[in-house]
Residue frames as qw, qx, qy, qz and C-alpha x, y, z in Angstrom:
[[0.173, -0.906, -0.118, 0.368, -31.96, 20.86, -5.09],
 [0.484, 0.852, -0.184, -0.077, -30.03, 23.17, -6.92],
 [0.528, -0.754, 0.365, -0.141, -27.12, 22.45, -5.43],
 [0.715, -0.105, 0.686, 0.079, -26.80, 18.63, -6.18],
 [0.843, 0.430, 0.320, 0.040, -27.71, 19.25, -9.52],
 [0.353, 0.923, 0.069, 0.136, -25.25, 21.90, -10.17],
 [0.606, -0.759, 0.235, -0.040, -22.38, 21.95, -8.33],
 [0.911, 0.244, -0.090, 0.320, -18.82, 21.27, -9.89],
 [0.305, -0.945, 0.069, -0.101, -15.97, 22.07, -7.81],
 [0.261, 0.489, -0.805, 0.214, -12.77, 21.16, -6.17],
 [0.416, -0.200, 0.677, -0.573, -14.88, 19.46, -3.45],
 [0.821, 0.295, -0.003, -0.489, -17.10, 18.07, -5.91],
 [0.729, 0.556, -0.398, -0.032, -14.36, 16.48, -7.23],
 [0.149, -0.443, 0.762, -0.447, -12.75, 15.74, -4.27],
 [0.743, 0.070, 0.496, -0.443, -15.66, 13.39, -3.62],
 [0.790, 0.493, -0.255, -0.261, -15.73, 12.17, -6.87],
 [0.493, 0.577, -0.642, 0.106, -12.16, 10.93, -6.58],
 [0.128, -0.200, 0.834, -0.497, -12.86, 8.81, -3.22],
 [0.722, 0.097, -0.066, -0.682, -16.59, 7.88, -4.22],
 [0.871, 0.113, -0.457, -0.141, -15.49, 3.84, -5.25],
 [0.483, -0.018, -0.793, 0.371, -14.37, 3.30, -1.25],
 [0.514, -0.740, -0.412, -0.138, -16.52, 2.91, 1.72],
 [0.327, 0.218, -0.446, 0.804, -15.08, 5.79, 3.81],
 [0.475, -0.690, -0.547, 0.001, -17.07, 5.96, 7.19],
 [0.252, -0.862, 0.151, -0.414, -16.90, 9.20, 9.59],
 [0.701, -0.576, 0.379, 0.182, -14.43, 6.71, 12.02],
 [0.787, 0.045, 0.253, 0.561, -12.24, 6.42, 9.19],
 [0.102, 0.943, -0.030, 0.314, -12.45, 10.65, 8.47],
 [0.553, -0.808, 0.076, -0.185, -11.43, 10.79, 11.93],
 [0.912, -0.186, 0.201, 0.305, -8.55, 8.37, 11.75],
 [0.628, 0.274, 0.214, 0.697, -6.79, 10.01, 8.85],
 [0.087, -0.915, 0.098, -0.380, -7.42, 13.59, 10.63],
 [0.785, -0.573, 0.122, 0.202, -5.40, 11.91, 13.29],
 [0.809, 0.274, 0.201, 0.480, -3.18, 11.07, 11.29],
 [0.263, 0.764, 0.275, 0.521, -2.81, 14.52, 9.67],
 [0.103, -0.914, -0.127, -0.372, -2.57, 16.05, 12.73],
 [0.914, -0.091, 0.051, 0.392, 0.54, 14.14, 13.61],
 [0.704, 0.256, 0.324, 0.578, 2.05, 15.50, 10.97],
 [0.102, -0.889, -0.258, -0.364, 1.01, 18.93, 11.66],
 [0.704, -0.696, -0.080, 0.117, 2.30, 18.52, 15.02],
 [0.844, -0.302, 0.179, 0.405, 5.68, 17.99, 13.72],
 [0.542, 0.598, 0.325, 0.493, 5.88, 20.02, 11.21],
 [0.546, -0.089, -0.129, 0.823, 8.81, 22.71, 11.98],
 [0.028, 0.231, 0.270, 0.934, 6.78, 26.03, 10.70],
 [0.358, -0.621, -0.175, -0.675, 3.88, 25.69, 12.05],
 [0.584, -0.170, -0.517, 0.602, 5.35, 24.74, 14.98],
 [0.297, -0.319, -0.225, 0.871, 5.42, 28.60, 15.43],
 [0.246, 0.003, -0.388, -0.888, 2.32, 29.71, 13.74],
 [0.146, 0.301, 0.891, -0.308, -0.31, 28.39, 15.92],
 [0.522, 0.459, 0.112, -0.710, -2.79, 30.74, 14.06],
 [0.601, 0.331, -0.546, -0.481, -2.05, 28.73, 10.62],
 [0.023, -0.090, 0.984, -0.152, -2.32, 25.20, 12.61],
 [0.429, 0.437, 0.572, -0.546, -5.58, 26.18, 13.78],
 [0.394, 0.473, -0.450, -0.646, -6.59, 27.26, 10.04],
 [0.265, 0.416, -0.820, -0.290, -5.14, 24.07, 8.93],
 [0.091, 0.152, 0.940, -0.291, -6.84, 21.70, 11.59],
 [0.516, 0.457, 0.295, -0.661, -10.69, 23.64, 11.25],
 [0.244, 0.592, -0.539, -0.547, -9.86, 22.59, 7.48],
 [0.261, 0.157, -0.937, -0.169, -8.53, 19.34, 7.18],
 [0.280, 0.120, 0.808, -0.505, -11.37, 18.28, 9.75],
 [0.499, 0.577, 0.120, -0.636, -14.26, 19.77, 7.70],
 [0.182, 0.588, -0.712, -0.337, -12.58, 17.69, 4.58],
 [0.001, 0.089, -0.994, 0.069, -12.39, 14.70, 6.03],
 [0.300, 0.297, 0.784, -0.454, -15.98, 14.46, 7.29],
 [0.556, 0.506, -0.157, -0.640, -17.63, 16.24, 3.66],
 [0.624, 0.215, -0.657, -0.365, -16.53, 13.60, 1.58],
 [0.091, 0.168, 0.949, -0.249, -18.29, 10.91, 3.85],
 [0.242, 0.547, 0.463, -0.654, -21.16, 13.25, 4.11],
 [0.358, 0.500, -0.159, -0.773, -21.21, 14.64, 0.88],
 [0.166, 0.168, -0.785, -0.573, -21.17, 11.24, -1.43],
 [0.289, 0.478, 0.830, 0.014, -24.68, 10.28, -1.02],
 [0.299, 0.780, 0.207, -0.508, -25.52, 13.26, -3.17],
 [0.014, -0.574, 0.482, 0.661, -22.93, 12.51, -6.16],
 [0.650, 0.612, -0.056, -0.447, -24.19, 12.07, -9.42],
 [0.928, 0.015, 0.326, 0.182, -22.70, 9.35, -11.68],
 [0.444, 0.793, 0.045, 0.416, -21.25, 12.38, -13.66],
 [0.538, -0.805, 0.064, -0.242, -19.68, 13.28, -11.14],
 [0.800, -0.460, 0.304, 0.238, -16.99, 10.26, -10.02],
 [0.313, 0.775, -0.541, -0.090, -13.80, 10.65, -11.11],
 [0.262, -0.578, 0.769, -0.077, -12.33, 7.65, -9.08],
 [0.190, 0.007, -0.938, -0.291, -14.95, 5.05, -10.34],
 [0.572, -0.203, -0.162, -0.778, -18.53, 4.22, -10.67],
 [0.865, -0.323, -0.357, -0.138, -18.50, 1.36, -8.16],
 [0.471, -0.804, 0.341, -0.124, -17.65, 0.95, -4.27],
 [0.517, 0.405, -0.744, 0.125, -14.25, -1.40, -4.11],
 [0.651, -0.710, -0.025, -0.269, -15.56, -3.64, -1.21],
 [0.852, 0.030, -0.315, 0.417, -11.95, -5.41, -0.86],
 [0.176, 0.546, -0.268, 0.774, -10.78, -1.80, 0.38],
 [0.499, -0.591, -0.604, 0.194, -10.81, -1.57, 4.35],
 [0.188, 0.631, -0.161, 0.736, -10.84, 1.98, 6.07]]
């Protein structure tokens, strides 16, 4: 589709640059935890529950594209490397 063939972005590239480790949808999820830790604590939006929300709908949607999105990237495409690292655990 047009899409796959066309498509260079920040997201594109986002994928690209994570593409040579097996990141699974329980390891999205982990490092949204994570994230939202840090969110939690974080002194500003502490008092800006509109930009938390923002921030969470965001990072979530992030995490779970680049699982989702790298069975569509092109070899033109990776930035991080053109093979999976299996020694990496997520």
């Amino acid at each position: 589709d047009l899409y796959a063939q066309k498509k260079k972005g920040k997201y594109t590239r986002l994928v690209g640059r994570h593409a040579n480790y097996p990141i699974t949808h329980s390891a999205a999820e982990r490092w949204y935890f994570f994230m939202e830790a840090a969110m939690a604590e974080h002194e500003a939006l502490q008092s800006d529950p509109q930009a938390l929300d923002a921030l969470k709908l965001y990072f979530r949607y992030t995490a779970h594209y680049i699982v989702s999105a790298m069975v569509y990237m092109r070899d033109d495409q990776l930035s991080g490397g053109t093979s999976i690292d299996p020694g990496r655990v997520w």
